[in-house]
N, C-alpha and C positions, 0 to 999 in steps of 0.2 A: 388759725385756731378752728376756724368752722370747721376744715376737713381733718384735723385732728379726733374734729367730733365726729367725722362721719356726716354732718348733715345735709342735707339736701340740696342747701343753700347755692348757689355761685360767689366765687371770691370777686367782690367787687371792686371798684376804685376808690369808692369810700373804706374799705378796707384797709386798702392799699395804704392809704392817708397814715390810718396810725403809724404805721411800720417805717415810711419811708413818702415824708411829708413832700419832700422838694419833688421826688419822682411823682407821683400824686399829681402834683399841680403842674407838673412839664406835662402831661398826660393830658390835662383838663385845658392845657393851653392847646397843643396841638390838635383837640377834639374842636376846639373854638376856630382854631385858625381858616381862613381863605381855603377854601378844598384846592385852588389853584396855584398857593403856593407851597402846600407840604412839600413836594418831590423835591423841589429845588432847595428848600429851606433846610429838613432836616437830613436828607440823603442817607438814608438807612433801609435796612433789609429787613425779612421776617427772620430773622436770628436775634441773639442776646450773647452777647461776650462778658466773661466774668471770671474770676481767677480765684481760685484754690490751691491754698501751699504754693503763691509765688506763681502758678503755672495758671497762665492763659486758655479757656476753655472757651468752645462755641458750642453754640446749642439754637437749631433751629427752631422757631416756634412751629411748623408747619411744613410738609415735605418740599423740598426745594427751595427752603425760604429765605436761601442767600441767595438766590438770583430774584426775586420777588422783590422790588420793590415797594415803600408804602406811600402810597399815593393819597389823595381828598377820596376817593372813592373806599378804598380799603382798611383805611386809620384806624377806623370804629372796631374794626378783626384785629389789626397788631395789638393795639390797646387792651381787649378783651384775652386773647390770644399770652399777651406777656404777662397781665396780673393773676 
């Protein structure tokens, strides 16, 4: 909605909340989590898979961000990066 309106604002995570609760709090867990164990835990890239009409789409957040790994050090960018 904010960028609907054009505002200034950044889409936050609180945002995020309304739209899609469960993602939200996978989001605010992994911000929380051991920086030592994201890698191994959630094993994901800087992309987002998603499907439209049946068909499986990728979309990276960031140039090269299927080979990018999200680590304790980089979480806080996929997180900002995907909402």
């Amino acid at each position: 909605y904010k960028l609907l309106l054009n505002q200034d604002e950044q889409v936050t995570l609180d945002d995020l909340k309304g739209l899609y609760p469960s993602l939200a709090q996978n989001f605010k867990a992994l911000l929380e989590m051991n920086a030592e164990d994201v890698e191994s835990v959630i094993m994901r890239t800087f992309e987002v898979e998603y499907e439209v009409f049946g068909e499986k789409l990728t979309f990276e957040l960031k140039e090269n961000g299927s080979n990018i790994p999200v680590t304790g050090e980089n979480r806080e960018e996929y997180v900002r990066l995907y909402v």
